[in-house]
N, C-alpha and C positions, 0 to 999 in steps of 0.2 A: 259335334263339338265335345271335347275331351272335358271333363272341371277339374285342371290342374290341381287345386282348393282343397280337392279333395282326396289328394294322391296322399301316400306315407311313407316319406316322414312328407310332412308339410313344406310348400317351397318357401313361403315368406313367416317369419320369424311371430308379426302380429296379427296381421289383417292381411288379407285374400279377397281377391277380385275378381273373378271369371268373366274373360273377354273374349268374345268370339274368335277361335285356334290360337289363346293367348291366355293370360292374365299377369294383374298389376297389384304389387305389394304397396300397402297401408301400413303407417305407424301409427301407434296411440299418442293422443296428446303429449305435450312432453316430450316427445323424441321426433328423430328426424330422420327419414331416408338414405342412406349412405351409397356410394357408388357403387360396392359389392352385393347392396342388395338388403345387406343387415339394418338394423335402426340402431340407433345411439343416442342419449340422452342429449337433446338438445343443449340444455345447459352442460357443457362438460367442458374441462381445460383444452381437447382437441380443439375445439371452435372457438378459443376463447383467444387462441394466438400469443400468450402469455411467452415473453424470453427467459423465463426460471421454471413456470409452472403457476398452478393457482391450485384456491381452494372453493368447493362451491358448499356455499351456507344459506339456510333458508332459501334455496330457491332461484341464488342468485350466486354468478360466476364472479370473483376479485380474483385477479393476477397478484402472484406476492414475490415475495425479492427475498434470497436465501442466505441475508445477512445483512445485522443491525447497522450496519454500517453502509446499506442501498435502501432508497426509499424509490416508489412506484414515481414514474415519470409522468407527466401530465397527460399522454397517452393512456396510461392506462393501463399498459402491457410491460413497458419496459421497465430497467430497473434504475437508477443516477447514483451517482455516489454522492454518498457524504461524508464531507472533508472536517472529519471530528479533530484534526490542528487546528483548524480555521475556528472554528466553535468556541477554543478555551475551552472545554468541558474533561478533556485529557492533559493529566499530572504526570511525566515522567520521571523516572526517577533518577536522582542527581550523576551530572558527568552526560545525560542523555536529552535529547533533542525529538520533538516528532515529525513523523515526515508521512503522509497520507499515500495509502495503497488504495486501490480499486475492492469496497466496501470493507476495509478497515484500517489500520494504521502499524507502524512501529516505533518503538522507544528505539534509536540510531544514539550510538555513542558519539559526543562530541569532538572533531578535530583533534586530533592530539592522543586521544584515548582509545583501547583496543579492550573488545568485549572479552572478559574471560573467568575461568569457572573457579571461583576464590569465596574457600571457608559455606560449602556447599549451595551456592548461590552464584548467579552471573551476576554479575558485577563492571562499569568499565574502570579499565585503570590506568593509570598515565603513562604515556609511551615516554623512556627515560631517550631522546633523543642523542643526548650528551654523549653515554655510554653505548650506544647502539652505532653511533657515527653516522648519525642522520641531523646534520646540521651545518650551517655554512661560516661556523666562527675559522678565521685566518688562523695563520702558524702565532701571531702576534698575539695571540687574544684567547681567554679560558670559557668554555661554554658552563652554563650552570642550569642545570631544568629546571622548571618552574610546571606548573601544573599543566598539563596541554599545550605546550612549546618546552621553550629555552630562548636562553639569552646568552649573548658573546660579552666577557668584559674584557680590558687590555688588560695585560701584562704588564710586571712593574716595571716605569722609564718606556712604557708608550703613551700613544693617547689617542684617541677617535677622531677621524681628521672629518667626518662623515659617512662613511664609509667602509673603511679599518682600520686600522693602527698602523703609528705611523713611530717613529723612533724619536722622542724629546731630545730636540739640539741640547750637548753639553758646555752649556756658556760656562765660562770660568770668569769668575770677576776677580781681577786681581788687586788685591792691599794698594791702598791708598800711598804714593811715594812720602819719604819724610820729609820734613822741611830742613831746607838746610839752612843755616844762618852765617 
């Protein structure tokens, strides 16, 4: 019988086992056997199954999640979102609205309002619909913007029938007849 064990370079990485026309690799404590033969830190993110990664501290394996805005799922391994609009804890800033991504969030400009780079800052700012002719006031009727919309008013001698404007009937009342005696 040959002792493998004792060839060079050595077949197993820790510990060595001569087995009648064979032998069998040993890991030291702490590690573990691998299928190619090598050992590997038993505690290690490979075994830990982690969907981000993990870190191992004192001894022991935590999965972690690779933004403040994912917290570890009750598993263990995964990571969940956290919907920091739901929270209250996120202040956007005015003309803007938040709306929750998959582990963070964005400040979304408000309906009406278009993000853009004014006096070296982004900024939203009011879409003038009036003047862009994005609006549905009639031929009868003057559109006027207002902050994140607009509004339709009639024209002088119409009126809002509900709907649009409509042409005020022109009554004539006529002078009273004289009296004749």
């Amino acid at each position: 019988d040959l002792n493998e064990c004792g060839l060079k370079p050595r077949p197993c990485k820790h510990r060595c086992m001569n087995t009648y026309g064979s032998y069998k690799c040993y890991c030291l404590n702490g590690y573990m056997l691998m299928p190619d033969g090598t050992c590997s830190n038993a505690l290690s993110c490979s075994m830990a199954n982690c969907q981000y990664g993990c870190d191992v501290l004192k001894g022991e394996v935590r999965c972690r999640c690779p933004s403040p805005g994912l917290q570890l799922g009750p598993d263990g391994r995964t990571c969940i979102d956290i919907d920091e609009c739901a929270t209250g804890r996120v202040i956007c800033p005015r003309f803007r609205h938040c709306v929750n991504t998959f582990g963070s969030y964005i400040c979304r400009c408000h309906k009406g309002f278009d993000l853009m780079y004014i006096g070296g800052k982004y900024q939203c700012h009011d879409i003038d619909e009036c003047s862009l002719g994005h609006h549905q006031c009639g031929s009868f009727s003057r559109c006027y913007n207002i902050p994140g919309s607009y509004k339709c008013k009639c024209k002088e001698g119409y009126r809002d029938n509900g709907t649009n404007c409509i042409l005020i009937p022109n009554v004539m009342i006529e002078p009273p007849c004289p009296y004749h005696i």
